[in-house]
DRENPA-3360 file (N, C-alpha, C; in nm, 2 decimals, always signed):
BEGIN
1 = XXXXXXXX = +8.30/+6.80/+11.29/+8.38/+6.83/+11.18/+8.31/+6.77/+11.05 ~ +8.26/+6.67/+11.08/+8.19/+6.57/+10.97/+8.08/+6.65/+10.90 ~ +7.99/+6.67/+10.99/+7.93/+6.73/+10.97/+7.89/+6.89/+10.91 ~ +8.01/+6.93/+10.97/+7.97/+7.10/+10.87/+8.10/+7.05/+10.75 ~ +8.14/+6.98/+10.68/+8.20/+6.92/+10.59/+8.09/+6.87/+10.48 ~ +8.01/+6.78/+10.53/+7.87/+6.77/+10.45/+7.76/+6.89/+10.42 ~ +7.79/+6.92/+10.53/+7.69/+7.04/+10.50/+7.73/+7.15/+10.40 ~ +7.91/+7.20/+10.40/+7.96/+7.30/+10.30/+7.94/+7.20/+10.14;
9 = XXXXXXXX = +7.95/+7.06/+10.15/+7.98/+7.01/+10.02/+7.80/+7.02/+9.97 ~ +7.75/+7.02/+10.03/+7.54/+7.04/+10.02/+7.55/+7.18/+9.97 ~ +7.60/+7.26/+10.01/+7.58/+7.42/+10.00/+7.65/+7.43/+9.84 ~ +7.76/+7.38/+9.83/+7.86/+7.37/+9.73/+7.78/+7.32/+9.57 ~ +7.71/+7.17/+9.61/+7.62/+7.10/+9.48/+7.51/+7.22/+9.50 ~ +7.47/+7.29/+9.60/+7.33/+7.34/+9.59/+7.31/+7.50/+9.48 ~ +7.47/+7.58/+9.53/+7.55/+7.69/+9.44/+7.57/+7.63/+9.29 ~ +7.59/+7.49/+9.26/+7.66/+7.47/+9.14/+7.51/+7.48/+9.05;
17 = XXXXXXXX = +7.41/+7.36/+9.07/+7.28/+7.37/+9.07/+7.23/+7.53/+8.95 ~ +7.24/+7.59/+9.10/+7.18/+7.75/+9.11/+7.21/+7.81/+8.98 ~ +7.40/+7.78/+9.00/+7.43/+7.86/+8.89/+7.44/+7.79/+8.73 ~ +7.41/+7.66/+8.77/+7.36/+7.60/+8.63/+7.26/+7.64/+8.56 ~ +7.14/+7.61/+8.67/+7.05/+7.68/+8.56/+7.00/+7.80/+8.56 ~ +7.08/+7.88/+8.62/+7.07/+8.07/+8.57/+7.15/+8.06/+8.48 ~ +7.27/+7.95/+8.42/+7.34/+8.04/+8.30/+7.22/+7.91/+8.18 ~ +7.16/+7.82/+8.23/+7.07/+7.77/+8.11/+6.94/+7.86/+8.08;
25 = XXXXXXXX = +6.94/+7.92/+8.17/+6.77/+8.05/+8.09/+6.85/+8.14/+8.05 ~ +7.03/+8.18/+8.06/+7.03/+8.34/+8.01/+7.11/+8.29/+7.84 ~ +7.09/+8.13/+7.83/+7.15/+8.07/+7.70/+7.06/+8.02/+7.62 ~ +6.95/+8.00/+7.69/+6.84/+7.90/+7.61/+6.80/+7.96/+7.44 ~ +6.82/+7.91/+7.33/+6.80/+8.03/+7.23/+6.66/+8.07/+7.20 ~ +6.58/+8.04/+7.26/+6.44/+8.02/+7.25/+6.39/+8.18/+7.27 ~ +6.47/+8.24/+7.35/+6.50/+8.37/+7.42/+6.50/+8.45/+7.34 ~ +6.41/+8.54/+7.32/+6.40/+8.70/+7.26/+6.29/+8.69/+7.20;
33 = XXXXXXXX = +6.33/+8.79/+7.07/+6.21/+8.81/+6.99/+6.22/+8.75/+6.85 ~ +6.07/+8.69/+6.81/+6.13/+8.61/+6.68/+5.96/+8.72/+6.61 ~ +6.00/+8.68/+6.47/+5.86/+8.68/+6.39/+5.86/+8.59/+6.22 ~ +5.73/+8.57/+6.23/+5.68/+8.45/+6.15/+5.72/+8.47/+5.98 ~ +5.82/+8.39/+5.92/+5.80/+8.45/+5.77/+5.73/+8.37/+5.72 ~ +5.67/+8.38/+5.67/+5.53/+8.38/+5.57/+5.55/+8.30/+5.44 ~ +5.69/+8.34/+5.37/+5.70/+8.27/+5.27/+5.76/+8.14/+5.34 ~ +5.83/+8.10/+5.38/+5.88/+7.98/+5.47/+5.78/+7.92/+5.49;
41 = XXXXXXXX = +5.66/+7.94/+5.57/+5.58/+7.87/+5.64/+5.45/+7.85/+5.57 ~ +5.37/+7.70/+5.61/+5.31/+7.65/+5.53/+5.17/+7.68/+5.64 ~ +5.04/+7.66/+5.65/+4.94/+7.65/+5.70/+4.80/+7.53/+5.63 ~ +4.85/+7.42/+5.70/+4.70/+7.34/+5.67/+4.60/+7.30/+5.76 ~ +4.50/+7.35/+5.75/+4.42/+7.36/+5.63/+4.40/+7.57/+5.58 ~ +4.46/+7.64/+5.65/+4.49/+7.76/+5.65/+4.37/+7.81/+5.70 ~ +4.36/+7.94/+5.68/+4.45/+8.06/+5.54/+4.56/+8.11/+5.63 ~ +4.59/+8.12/+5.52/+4.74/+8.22/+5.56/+4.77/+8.31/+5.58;
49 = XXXXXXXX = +4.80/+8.34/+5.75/+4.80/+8.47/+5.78/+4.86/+8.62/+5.69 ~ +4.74/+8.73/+5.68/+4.79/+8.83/+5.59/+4.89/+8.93/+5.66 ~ +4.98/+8.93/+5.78/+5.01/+8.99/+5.84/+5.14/+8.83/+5.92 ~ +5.30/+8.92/+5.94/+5.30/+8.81/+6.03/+5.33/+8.82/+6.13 ~ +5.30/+8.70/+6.26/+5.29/+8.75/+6.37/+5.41/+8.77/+6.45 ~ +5.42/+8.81/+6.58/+5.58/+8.81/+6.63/+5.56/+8.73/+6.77 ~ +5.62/+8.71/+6.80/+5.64/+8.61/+6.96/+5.76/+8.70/+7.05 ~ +5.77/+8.75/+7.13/+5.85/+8.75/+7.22/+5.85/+8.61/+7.35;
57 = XXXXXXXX = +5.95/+8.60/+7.37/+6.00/+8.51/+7.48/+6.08/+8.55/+7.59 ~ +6.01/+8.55/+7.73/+6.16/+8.60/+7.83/+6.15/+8.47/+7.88 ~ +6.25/+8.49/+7.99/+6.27/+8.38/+8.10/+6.21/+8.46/+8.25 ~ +6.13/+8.37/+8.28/+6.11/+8.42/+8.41/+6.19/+8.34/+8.53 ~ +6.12/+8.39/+8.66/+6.20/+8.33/+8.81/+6.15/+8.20/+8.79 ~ +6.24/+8.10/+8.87/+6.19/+7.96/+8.89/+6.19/+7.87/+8.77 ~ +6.32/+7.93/+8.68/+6.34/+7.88/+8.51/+6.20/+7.84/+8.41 ~ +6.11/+7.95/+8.42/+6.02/+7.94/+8.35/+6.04/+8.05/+8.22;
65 = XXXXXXXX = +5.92/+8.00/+8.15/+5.91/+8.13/+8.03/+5.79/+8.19/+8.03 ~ +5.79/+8.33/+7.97/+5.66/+8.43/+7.94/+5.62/+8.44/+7.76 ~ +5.56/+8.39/+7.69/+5.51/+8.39/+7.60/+5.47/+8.47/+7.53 ~ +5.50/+8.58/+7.47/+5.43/+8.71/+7.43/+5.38/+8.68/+7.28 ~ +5.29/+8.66/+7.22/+5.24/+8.66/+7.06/+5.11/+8.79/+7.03 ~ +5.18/+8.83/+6.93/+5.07/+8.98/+6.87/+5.03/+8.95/+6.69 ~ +4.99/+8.93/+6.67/+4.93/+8.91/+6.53/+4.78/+8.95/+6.52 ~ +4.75/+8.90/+6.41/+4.61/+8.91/+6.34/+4.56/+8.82/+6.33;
73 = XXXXXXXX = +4.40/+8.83/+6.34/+4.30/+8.70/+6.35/+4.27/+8.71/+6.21 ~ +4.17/+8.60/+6.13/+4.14/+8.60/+6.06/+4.05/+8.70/+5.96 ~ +3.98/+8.80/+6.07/+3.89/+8.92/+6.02/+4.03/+8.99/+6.04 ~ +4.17/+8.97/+6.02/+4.18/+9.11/+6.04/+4.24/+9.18/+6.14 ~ +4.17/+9.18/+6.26/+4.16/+9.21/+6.34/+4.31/+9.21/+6.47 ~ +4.33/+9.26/+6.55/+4.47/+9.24/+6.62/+4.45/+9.17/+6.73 ~ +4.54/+9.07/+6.74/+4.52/+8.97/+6.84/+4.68/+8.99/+6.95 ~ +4.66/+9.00/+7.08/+4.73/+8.96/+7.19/+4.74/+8.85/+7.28;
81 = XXXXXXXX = +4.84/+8.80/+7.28/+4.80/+8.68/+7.41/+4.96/+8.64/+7.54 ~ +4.93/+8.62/+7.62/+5.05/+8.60/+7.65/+5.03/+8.45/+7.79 ~ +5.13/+8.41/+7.76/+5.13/+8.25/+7.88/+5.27/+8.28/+7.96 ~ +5.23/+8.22/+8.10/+5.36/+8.22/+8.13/+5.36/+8.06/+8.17 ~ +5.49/+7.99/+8.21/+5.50/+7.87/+8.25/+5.63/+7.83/+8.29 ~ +5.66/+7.70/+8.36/+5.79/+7.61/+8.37/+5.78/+7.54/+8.29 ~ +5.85/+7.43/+8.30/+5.86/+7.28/+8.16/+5.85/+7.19/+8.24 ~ +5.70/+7.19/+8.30/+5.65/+7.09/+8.39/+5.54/+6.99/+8.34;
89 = XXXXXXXX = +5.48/+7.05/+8.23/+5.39/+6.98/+8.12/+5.25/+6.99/+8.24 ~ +5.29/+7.13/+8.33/+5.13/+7.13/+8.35/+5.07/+7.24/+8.30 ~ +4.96/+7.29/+8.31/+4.83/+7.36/+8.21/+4.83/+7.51/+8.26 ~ +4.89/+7.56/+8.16/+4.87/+7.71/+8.19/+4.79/+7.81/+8.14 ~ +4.69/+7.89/+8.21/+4.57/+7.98/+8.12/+4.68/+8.04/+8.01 ~ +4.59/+8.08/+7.94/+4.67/+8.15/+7.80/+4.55/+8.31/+7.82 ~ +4.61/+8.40/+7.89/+4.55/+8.52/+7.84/+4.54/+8.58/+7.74 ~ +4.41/+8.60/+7.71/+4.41/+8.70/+7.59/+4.33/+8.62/+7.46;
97 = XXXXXXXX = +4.36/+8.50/+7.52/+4.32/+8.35/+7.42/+4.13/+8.38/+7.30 ~ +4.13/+8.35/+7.20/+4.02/+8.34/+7.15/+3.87/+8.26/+7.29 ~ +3.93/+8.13/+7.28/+3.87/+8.06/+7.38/+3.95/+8.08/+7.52 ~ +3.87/+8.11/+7.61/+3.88/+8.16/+7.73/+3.95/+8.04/+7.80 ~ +3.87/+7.90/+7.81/+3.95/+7.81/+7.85/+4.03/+7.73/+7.79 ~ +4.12/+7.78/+7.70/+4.25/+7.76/+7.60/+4.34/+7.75/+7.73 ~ +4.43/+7.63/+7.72/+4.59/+7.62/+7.79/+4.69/+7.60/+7.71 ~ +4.85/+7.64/+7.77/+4.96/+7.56/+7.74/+5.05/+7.50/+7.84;
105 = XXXXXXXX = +5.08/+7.41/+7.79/+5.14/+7.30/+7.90/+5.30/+7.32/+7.80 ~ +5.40/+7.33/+7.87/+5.54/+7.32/+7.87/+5.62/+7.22/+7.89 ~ +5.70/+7.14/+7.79/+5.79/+7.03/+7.81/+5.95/+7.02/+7.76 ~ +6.06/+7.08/+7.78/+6.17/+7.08/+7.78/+6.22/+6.93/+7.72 ~ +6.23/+6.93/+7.58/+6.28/+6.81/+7.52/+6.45/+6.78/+7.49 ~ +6.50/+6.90/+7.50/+6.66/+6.92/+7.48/+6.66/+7.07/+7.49 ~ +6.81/+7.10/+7.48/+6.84/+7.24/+7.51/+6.82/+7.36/+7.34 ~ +6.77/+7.26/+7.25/+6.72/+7.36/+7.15/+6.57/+7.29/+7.13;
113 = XXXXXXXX = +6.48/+7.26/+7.21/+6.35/+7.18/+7.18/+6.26/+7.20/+7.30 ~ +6.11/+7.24/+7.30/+6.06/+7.24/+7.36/+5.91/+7.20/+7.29 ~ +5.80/+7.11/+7.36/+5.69/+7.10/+7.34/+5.60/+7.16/+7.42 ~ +5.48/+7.19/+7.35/+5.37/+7.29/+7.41/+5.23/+7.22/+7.37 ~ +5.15/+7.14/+7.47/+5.04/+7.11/+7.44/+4.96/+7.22/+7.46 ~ +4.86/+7.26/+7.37/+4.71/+7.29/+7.36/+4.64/+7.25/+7.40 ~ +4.55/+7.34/+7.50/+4.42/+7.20/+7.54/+4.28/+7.32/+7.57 ~ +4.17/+7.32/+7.53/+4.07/+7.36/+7.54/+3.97/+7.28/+7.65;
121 = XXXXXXXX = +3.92/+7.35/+7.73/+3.84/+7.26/+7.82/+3.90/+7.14/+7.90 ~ +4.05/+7.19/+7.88/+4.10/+7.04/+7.94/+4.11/+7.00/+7.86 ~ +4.05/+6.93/+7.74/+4.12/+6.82/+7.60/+4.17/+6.91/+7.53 ~ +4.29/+6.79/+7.51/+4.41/+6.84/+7.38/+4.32/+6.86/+7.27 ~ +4.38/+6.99/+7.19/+4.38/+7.02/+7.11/+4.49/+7.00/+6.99 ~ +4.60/+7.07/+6.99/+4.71/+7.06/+6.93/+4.85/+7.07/+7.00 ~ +4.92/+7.03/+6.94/+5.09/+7.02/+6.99/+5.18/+7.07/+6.91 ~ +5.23/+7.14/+6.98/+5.35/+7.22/+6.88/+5.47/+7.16/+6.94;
129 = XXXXXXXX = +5.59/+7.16/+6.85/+5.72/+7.13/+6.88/+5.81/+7.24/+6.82 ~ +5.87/+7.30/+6.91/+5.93/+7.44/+6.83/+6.09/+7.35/+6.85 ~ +6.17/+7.35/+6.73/+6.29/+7.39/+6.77/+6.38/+7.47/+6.71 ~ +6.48/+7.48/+6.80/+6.53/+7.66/+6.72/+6.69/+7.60/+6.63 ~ +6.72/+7.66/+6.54/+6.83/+7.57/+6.45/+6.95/+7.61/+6.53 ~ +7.04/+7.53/+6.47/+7.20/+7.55/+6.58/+7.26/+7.65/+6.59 ~ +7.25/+7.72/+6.43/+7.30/+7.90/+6.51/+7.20/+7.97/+6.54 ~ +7.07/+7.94/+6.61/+7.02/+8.02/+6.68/+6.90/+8.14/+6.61;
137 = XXXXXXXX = +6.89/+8.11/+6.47/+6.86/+8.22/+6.40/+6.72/+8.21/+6.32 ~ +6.70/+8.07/+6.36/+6.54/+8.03/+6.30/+6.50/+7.94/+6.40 ~ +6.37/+7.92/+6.44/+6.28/+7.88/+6.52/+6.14/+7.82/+6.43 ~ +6.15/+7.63/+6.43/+6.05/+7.58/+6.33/+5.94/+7.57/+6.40 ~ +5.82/+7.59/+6.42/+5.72/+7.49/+6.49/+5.62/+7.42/+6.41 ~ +5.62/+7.32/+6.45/+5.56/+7.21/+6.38/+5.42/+7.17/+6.45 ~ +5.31/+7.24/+6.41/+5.16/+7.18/+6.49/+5.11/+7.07/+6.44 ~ +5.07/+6.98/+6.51/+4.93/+6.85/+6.46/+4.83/+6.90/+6.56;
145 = XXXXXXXX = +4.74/+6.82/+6.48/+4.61/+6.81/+6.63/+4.52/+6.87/+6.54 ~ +4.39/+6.90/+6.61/+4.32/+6.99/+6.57/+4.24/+7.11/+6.65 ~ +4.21/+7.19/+6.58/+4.14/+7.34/+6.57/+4.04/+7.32/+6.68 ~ +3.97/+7.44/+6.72/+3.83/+7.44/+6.75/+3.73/+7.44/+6.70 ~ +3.73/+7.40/+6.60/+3.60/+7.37/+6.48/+3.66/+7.18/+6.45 ~ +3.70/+7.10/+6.54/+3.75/+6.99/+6.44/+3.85/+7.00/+6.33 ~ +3.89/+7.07/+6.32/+3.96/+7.06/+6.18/+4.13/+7.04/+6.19 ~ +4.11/+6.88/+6.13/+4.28/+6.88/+6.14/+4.38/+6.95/+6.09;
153 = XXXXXXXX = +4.49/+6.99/+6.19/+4.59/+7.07/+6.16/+4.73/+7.02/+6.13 ~ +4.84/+7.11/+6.02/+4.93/+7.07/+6.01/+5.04/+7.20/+5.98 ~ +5.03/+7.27/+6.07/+5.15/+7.35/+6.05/+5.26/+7.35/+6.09 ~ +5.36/+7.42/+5.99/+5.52/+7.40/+6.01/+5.49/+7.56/+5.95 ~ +5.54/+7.63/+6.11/+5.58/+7.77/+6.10/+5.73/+7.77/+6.13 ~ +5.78/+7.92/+6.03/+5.93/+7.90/+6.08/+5.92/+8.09/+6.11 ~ +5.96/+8.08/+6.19/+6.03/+8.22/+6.24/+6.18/+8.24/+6.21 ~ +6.19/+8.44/+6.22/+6.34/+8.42/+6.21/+6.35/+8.54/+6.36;
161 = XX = +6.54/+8.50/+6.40/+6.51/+8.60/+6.53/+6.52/+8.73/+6.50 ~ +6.48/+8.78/+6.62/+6.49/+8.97/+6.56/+6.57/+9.02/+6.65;
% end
């Protein structure tokens, strides 16, 4: 009796669990589609993108996310890339990436905060801190670090959602 008693109250914390964090990926506001306004956001050492870019965001299985970014490179040109990951702060390829061996690493700072290291070759590059404001309707990220040329960075991008 003791026993399948512990066992239903295991099944019971294991269900509550489950269904915690399926309602925290279908509430996270990080979720959808955002894109970059331009007049809001600053770029140093720049330039500033002539086009802005958009990001989608899903949630995948195993309370991870998929990363979607489509913009323009500096020539112009149209750029894709997409990451997928958990918020385990380990190193995820970035398809699509300028540099081939570009990662992001994922860290879950609160339920409107998340950090994303950059790392080339394995060494950090840059760190972004996105967080999204309380109604949900702008998304700031804040980069340090630097570039693949050395060059230190300081952007504060703000998105709005779409």
């Amino acid at each position: 009796m003791r026993k399948s008693l512990i066992i239903s109250m295991l099944a019971a914390a294991a269900l509550v669990i489950v269904s915690a964090t399926a309602q925290g990926q279908a509430t996270d506001p990080w979720i959808g589609g955002w894109k970059t306004n331009l007049t809001k956001s600053t770029f140093s050492p720049g330039p500033i993108p002539k086009t802005a870019a958009t990001i989608t965001i899903e949630s995948t299985s195993g309370g991870g996310i998929k990363v979607i970014t489509d913009g323009t490179n500096v020539e112009g040109q149209l750029t894709h890339t997409e990451v997928i990951g958990v918020f385990d702060g380990k190193d995820n390829p970035i398809k699509g990436a300028l540099v081939p061996t570009a990662t992001n690493a994922f860290k879950r700072i609160d339920g409107r905060t998340v950090e994303i290291q950059s790392k080339v070759d394995g060494k950090p590059t840059v760190t972004t801190r996105a967080v999204v404001s309380a109604d949900g309707k702008t998304m700031t990220l804040t980069q340090t670090g630097q570039n693949v040329q050395g060059q230190a960075i300081m952007n504060v991008i703000v998105l709005d959602k779409q």
